[in-house]
PyMOL CGO cylinders between C-alpha atoms (Angstrom):
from pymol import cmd
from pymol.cgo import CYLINDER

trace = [
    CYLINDER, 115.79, 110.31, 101.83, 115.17, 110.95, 105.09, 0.3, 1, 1, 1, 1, 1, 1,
    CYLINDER, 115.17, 110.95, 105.09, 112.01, 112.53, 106.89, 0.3, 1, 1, 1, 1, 1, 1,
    CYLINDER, 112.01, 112.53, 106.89, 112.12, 113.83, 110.79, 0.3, 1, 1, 1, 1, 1, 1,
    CYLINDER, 112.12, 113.83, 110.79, 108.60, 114.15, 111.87, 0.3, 1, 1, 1, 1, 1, 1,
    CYLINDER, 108.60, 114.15, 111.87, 107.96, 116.65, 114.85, 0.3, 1, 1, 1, 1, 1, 1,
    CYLINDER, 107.96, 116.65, 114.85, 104.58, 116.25, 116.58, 0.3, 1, 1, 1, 1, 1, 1,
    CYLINDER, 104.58, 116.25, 116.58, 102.86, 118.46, 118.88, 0.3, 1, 1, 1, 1, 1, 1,
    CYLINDER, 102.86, 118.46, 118.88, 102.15, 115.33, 121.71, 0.3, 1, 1, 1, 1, 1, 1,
    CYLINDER, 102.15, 115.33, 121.71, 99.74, 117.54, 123.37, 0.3, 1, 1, 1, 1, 1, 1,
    CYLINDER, 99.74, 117.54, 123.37, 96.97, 115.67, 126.01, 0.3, 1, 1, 1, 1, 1, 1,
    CYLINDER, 96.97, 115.67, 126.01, 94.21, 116.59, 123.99, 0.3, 1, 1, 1, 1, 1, 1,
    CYLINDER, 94.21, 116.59, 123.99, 92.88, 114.09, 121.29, 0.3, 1, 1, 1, 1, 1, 1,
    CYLINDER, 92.88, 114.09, 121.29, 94.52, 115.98, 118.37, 0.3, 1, 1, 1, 1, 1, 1,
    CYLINDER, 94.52, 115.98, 118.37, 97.72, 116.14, 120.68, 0.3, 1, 1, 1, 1, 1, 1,
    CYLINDER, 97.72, 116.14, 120.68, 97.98, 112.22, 120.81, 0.3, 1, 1, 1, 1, 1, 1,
    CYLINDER, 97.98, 112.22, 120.81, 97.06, 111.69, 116.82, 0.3, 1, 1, 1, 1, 1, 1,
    CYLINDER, 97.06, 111.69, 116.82, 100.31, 113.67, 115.78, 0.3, 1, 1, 1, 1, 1, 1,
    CYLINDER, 100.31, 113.67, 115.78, 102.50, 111.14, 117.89, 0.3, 1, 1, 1, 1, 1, 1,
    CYLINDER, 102.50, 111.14, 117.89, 100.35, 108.19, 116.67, 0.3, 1, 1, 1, 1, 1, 1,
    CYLINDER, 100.35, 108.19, 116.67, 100.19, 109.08, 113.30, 0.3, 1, 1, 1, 1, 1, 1,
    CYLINDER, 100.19, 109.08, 113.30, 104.37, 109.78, 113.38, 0.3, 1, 1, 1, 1, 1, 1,
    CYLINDER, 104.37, 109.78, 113.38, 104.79, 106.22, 114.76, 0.3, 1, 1, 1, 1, 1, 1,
    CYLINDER, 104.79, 106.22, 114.76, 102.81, 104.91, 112.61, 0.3, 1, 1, 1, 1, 1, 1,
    CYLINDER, 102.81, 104.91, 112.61, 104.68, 106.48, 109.70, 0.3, 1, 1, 1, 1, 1, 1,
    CYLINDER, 104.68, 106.48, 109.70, 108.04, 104.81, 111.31, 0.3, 1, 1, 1, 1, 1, 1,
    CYLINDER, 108.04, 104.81, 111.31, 106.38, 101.37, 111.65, 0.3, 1, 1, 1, 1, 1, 1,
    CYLINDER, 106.38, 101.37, 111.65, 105.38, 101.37, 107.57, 0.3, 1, 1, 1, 1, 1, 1,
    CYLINDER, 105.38, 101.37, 107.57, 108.34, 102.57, 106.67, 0.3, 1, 1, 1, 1, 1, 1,
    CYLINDER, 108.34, 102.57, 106.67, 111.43, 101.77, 108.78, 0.3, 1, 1, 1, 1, 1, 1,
    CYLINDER, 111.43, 101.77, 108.78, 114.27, 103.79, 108.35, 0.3, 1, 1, 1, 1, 1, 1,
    CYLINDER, 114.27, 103.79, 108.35, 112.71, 106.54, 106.56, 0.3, 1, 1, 1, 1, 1, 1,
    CYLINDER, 112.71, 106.54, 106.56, 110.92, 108.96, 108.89, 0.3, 1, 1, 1, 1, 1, 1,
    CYLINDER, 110.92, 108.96, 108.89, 112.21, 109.59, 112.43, 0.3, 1, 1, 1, 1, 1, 1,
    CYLINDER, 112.21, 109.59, 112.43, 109.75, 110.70, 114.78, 0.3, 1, 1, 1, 1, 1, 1,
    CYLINDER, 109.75, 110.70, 114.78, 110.20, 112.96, 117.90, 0.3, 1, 1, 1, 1, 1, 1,
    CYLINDER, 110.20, 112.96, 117.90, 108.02, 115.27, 119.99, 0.3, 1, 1, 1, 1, 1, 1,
    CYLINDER, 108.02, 115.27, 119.99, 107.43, 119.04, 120.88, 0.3, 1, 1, 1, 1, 1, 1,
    CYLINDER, 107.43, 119.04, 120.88, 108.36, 117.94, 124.01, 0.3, 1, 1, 1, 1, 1, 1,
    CYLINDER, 108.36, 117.94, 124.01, 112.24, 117.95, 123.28, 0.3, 1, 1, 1, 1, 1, 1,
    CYLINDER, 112.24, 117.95, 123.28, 114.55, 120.58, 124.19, 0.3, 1, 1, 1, 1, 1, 1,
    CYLINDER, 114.55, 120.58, 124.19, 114.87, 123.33, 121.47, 0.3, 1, 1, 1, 1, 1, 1,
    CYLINDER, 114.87, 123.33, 121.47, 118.55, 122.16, 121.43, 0.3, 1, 1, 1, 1, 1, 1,
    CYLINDER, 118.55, 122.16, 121.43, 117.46, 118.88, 121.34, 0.3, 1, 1, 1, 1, 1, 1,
    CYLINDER, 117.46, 118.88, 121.34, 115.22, 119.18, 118.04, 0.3, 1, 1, 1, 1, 1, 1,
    CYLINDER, 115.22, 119.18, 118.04, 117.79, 120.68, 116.35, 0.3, 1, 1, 1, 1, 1, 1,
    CYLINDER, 117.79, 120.68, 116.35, 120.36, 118.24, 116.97, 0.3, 1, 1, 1, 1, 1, 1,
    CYLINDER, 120.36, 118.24, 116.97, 118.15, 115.51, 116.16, 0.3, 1, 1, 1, 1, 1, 1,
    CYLINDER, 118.15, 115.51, 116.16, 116.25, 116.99, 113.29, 0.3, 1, 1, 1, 1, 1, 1,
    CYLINDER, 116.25, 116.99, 113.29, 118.64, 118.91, 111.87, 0.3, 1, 1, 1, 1, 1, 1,
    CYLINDER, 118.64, 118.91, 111.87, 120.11, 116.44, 109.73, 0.3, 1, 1, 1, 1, 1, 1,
    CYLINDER, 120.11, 116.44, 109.73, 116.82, 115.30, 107.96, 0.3, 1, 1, 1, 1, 1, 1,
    CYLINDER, 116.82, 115.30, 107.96, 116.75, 116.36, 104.38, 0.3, 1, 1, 1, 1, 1, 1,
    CYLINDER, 116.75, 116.36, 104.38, 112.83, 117.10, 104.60, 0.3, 1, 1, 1, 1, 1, 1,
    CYLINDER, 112.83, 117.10, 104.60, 111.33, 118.53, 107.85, 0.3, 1, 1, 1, 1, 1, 1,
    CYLINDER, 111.33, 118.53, 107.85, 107.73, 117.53, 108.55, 0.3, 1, 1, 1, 1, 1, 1,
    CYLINDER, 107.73, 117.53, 108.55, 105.73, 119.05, 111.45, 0.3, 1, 1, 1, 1, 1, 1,
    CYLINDER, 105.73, 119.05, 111.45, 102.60, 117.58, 112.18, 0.3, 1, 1, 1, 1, 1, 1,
    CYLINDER, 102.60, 117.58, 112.18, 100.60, 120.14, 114.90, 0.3, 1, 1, 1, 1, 1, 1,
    CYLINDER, 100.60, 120.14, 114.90, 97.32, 119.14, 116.49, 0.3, 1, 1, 1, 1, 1, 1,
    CYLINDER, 97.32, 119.14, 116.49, 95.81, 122.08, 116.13, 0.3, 1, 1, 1, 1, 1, 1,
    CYLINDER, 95.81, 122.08, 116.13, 95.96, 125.84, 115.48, 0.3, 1, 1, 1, 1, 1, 1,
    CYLINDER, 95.96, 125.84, 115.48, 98.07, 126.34, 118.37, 0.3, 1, 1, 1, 1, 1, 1,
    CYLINDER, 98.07, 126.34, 118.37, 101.01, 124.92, 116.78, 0.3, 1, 1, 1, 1, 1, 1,
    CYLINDER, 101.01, 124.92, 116.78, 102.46, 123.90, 119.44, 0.3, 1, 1, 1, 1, 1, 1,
    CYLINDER, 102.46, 123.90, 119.44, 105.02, 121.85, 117.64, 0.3, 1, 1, 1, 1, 1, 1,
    CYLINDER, 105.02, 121.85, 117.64, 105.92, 124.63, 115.15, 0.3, 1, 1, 1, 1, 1, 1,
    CYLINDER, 105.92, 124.63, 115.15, 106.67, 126.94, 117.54, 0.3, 1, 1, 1, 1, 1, 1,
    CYLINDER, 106.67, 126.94, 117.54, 109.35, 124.88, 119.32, 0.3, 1, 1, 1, 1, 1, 1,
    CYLINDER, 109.35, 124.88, 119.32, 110.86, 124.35, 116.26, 0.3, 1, 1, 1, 1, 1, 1,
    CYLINDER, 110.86, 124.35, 116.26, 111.19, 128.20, 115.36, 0.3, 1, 1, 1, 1, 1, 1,
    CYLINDER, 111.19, 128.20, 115.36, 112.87, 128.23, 118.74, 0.3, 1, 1, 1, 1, 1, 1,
    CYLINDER, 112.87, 128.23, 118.74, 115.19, 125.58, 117.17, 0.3, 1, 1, 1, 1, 1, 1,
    CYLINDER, 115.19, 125.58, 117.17, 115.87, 127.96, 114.56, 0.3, 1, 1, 1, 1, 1, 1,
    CYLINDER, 115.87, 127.96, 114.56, 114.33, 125.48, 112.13, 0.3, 1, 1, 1, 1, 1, 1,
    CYLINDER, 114.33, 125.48, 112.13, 111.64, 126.01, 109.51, 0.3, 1, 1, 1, 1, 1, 1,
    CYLINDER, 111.64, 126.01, 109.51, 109.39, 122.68, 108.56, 0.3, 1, 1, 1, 1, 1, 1,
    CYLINDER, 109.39, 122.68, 108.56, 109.39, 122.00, 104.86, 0.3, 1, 1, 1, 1, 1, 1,
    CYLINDER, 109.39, 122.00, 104.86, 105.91, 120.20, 105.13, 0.3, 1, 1, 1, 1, 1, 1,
    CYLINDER, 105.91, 120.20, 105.13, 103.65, 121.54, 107.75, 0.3, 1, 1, 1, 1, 1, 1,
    CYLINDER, 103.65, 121.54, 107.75, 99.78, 119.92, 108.76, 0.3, 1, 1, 1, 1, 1, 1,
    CYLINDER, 99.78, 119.92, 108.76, 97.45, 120.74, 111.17, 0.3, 1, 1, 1, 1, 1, 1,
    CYLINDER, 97.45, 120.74, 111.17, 94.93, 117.91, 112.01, 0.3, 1, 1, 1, 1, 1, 1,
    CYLINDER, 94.93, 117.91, 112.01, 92.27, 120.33, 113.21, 0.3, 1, 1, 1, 1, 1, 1,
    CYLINDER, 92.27, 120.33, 113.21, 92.33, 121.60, 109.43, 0.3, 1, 1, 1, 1, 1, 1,
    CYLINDER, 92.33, 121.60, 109.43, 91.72, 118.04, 108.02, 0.3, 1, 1, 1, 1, 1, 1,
    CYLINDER, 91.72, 118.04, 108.02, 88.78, 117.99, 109.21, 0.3, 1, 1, 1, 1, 1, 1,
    CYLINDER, 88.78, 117.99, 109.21, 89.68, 116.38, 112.57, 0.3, 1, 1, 1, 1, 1, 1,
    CYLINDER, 89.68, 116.38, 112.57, 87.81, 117.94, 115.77, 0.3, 1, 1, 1, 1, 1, 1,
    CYLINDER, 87.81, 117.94, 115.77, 89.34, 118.62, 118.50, 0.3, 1, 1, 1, 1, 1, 1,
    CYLINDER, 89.34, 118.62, 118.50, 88.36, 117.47, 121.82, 0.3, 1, 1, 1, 1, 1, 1,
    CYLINDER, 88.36, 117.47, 121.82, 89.19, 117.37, 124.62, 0.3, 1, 1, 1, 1, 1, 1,
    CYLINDER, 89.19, 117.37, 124.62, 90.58, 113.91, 126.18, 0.3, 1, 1, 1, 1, 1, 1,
    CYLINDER, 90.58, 113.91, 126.18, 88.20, 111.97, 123.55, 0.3, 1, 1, 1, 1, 1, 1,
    CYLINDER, 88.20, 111.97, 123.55, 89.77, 108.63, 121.98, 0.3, 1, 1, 1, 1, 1, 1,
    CYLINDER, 89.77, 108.63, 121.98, 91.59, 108.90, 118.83, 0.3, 1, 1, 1, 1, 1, 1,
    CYLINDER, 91.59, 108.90, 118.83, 90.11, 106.80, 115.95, 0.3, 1, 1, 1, 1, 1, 1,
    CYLINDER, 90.11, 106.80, 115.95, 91.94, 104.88, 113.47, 0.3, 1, 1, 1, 1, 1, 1,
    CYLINDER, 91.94, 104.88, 113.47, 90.42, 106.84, 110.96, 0.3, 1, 1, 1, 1, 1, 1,
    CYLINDER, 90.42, 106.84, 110.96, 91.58, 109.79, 111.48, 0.3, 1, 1, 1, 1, 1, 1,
    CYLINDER, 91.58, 109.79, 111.48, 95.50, 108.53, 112.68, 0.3, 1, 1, 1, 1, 1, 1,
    CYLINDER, 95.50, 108.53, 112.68, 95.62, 107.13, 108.41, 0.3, 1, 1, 1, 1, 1, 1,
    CYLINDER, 95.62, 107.13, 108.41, 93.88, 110.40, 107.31, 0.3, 1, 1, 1, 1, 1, 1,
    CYLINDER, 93.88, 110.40, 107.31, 96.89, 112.27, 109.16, 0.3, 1, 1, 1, 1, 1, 1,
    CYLINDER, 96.89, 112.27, 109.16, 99.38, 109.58, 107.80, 0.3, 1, 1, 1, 1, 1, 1,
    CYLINDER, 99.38, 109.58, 107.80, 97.87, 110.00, 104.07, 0.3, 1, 1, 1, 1, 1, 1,
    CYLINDER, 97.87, 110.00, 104.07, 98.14, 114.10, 104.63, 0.3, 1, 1, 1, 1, 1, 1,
    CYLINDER, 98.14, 114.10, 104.63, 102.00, 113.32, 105.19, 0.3, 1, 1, 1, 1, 1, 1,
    CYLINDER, 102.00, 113.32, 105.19, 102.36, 110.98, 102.44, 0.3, 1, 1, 1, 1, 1, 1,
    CYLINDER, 102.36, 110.98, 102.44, 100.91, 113.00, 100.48, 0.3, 1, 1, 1, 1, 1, 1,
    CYLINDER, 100.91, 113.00, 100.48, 102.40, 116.29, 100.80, 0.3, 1, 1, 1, 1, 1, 1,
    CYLINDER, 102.40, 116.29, 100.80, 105.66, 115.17, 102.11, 0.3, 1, 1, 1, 1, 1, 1,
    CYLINDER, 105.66, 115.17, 102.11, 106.16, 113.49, 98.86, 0.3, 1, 1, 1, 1, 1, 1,
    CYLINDER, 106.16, 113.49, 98.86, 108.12, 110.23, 100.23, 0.3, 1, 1, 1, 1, 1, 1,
    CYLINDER, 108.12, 110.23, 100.23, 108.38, 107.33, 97.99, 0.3, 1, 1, 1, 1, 1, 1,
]
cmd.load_cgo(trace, "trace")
């Protein structure tokens, strides 16, 4: 099965842990998820995440950011998770901990349901 991963790959610390988090995800288990950013083209997304048979967006925070650039996509995430909502504070430019990139990787493990 196959997993895209959108991020939102904003500048604030919640921002960066999506795109760490979805790498991270690639690097454990190659072949599986494919990772790309909010940052894409609407047209872009959909071309390249189209063809996923689960869709997993991982926004930074209740802006949703990366949800809303897939509704301009025309595509609707199967698996949706908001860091802020894990527990994870935003703020600001701080550092993201290592702690909180595997809590966002266990969210999507979790409720994406890959094997």
């Amino acid at each position: 099965m196959t997993y895209a991963i959108v991020t939102c790959s904003g500048i604030s610390n919640t921002g960066k842990l999506t795109t760490q988090a979805g790498m991270l995800l690639m690097q454990r288990k190659p072949g599986m998820f494919l990772c790309m950013n909010c940052k894409q083209s609407a047209e872009s997304l959909k071309t390249d995440a189209g063809g996923a048979e689960r869709l997993i967006v991982i926004d930074g925070c209740t802006d949703h950011c990366a949800t809303k650039k897939l509704t301009a996509a025309g595509l609707v995430p199967d698996v949706h998770i908001i860091a802020t909502e894990l527990g994870i504070e935003k703020n600001g430019m701080a550092d993201v901990k290592y702690e909180e990139i595997e809590k966002v990787v266990r969210a999507v493990m979790d409720h994406g349901n890959p094997k």
